[in-house]
C-alpha positions as CSV (number, residue, x, y, z in Angstrom):
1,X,0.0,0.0,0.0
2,X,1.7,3.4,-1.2
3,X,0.6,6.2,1.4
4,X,0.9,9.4,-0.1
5,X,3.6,11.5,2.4
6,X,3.8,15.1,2.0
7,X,6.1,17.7,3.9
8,X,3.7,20.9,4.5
9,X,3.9,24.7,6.5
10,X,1.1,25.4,8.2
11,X,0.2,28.9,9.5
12,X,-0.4,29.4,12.6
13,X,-1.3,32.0,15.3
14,X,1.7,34.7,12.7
15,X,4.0,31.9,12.1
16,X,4.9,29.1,10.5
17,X,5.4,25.1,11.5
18,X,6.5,22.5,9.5
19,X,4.9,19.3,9.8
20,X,4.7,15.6,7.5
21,X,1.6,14.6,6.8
22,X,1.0,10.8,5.4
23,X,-2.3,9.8,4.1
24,X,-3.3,6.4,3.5
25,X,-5.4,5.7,0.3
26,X,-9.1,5.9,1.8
27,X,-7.6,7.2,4.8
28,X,-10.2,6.5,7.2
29,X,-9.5,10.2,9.8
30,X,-6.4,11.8,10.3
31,X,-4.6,11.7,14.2
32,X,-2.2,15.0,14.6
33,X,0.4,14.2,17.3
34,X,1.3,16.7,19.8
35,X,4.5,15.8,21.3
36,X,6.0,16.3,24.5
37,X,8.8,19.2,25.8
38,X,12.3,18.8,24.0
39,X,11.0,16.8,21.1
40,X,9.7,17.2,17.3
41,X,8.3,16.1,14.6
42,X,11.4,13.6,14.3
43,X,10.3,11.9,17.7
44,X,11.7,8.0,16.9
45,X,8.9,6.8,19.2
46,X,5.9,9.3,17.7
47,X,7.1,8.1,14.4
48,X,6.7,4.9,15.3
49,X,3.4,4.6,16.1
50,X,2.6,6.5,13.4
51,X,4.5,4.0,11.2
52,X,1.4,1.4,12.8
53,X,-1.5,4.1,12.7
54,X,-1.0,4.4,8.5
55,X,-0.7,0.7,8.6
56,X,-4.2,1.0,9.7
57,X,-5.6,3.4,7.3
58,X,-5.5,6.2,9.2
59,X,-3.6,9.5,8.2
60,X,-1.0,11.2,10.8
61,X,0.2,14.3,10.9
62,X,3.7,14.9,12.8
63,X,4.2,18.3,13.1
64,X,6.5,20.6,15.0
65,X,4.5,22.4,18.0
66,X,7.5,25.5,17.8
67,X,9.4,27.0,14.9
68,X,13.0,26.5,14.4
69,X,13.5,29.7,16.8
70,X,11.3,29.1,19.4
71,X,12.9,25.3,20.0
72,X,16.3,26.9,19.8
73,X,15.5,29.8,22.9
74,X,13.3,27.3,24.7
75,X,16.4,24.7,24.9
76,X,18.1,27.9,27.0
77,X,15.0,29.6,29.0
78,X,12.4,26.3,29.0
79,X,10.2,29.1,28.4
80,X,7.9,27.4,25.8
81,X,7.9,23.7,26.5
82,X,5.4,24.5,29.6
83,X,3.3,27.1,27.9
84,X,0.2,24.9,27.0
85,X,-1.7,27.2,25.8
86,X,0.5,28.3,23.0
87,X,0.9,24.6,22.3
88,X,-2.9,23.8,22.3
89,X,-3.4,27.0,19.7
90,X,-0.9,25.7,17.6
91,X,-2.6,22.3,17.7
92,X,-6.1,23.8,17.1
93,X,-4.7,25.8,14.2
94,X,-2.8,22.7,12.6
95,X,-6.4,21.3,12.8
96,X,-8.5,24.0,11.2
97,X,-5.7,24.0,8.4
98,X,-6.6,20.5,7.9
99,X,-10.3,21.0,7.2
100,X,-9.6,23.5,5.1
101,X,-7.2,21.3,2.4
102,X,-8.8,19.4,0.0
103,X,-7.7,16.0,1.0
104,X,-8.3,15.8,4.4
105,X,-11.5,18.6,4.7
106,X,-14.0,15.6,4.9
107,X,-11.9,13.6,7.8
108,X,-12.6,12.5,11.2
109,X,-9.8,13.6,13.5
110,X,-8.1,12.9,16.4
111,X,-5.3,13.5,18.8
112,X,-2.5,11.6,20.0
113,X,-0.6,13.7,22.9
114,X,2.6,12.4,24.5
115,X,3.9,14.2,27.9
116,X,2.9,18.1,27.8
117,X,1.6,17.7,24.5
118,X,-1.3,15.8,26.3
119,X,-2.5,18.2,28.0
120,X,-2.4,21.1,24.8
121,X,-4.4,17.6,23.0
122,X,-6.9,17.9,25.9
123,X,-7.2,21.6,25.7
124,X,-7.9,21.7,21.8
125,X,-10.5,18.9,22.3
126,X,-12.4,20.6,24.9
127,X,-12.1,23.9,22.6
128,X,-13.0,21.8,19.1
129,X,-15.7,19.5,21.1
130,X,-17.5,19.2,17.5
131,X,-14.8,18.3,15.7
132,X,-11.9,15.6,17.5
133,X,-13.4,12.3,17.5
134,X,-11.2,10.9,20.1
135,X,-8.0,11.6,21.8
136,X,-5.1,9.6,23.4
137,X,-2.9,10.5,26.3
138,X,1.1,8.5,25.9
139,X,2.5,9.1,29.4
140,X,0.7,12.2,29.6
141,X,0.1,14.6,31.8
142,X,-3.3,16.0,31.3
143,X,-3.8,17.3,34.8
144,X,-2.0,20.2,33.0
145,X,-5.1,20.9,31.3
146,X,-6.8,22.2,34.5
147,X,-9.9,23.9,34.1
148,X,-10.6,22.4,30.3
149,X,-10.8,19.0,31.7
150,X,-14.3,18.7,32.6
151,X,-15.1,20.3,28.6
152,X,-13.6,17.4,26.8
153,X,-16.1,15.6,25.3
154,X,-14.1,13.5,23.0
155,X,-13.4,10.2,24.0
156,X,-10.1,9.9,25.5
157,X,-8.0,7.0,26.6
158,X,-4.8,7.6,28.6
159,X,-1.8,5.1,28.7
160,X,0.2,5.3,31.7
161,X,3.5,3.1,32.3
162,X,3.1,1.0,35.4
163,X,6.3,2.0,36.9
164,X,5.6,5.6,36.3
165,X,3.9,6.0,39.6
166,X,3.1,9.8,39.9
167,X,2.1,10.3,36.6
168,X,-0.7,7.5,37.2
169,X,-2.1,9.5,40.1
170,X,-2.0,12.2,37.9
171,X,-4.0,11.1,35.1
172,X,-6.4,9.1,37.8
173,X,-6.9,12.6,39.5
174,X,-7.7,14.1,35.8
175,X,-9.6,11.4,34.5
176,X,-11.8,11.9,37.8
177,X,-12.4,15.4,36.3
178,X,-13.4,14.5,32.8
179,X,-17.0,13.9,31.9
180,X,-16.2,12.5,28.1
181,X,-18.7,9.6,27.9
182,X,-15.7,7.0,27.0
183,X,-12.9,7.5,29.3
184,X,-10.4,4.7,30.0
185,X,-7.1,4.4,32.0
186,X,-5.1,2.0,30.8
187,X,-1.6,0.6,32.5
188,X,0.9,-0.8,30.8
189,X,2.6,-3.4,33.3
190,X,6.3,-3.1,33.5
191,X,6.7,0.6,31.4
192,X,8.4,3.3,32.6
193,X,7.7,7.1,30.8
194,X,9.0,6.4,28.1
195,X,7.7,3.0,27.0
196,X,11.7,2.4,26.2
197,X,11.6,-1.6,27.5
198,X,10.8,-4.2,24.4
199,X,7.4,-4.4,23.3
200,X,5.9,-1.3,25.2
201,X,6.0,1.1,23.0
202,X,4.0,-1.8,20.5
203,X,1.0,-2.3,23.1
204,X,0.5,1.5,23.2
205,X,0.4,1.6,19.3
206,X,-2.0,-1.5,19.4
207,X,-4.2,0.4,22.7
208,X,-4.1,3.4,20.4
209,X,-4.9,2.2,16.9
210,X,-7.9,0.5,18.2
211,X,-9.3,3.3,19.7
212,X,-9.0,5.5,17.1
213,X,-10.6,3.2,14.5
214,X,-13.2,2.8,16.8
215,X,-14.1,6.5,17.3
216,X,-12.9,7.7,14.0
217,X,-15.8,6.9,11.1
């Protein structure tokens, strides 16, 4: 199966991010990937799972949350990897970009939101409610999300490493907040934060897929 790949700029909030976008033929939705603090578009384990989402028919979008710039200061001041509602705009504008080009205007979306980038995912679903059909967490921390938390609508599953033990309070605590109709917590026995031991990065790309092709029509 050819998937067609294209690198794209998208416009957003006065600049300009560069992201890949990779469409399976008949794609069946589109998941944008918000990754966490310090990483890119380039993320070997985002990429990954991507790799497994196309090999599901659905589209991906990897793009970079900060321009070229803004990575280079925040590696000196930090002062962007926490800003979450910068990241969420940039997230909400890659998505309104997306219904607005031809291929992908009639897609479902979602949202697949690694560390910090969780919690911008959450904010742009509660702030999109009509248009993200579901949203997954990757050793997120959507308790950064605060007051959006009870707006998400969108059905949202968060994977959590079982040896990542305050970041599964975390998400418990969030998830307590959330009133989406499908919520699920899900832990991965024997992870850590990363999902760098064999096979866990696999079983989140397996958690994931299915819960995207189950939301996504």
């Amino acid at each position: 199966m050819i998937h067609k790949k294209l690198e794209i700029k998208i416009p957003v909030g006065g600049v300009e991010v560069e992201g890949t976008l990779t469409l399976p033929p008949g794609a069946k939705g589109v998941v944008l990937f918000a990754h966490g603090s310090g990483s890119s578009r380039f993320s070997t384990r985002n990429m990954y799972v991507a790799k497994e989402f196309n090999k599901s028919n659905l589209g991906t979008l990897l793009f970079d949350l900060l321009t070229q710039k803004e990575e280079e200061t925040d590696v000196v001041t930090a002062e962007y990897r926490f800003n979450i509602p910068l990241l969420a705009e940039r997230l909400i504008g890659a998505t309104e970009w997306l219904r607005n080009d031809p291929p992908t205007k009639k897609s479902a979306f979602g949202y697949f939101g690694a560390s910090t980038g969780a919690a911008a995912a959450l904010i742009a679903a509660a702030k999109l409610p009509n248009e993200i059909a579901a949203v997954v967490s990757r050793g997120g921390r959507p308790d950064l999300a605060g007051e959006y938390l009870p707006r998400v609508v969108a059905p949202t599953l968060l994977l959590v490493g079982g040896l990542d033990a305050e970041v599964i309070e975390l998400n418990q605590q969030a998830m307590d907040q959330m009133i989406a109709s499908e919520k699920k917590l899900v832990i991965i026995p024997g992870a850590t934060h990363l999902f760098e031991e064999p096979g866990k990065l696999e079983q989140v790309a397996k958690f994931s897929t299915d819960w995207f092709l189950r939301y996504m029509h």
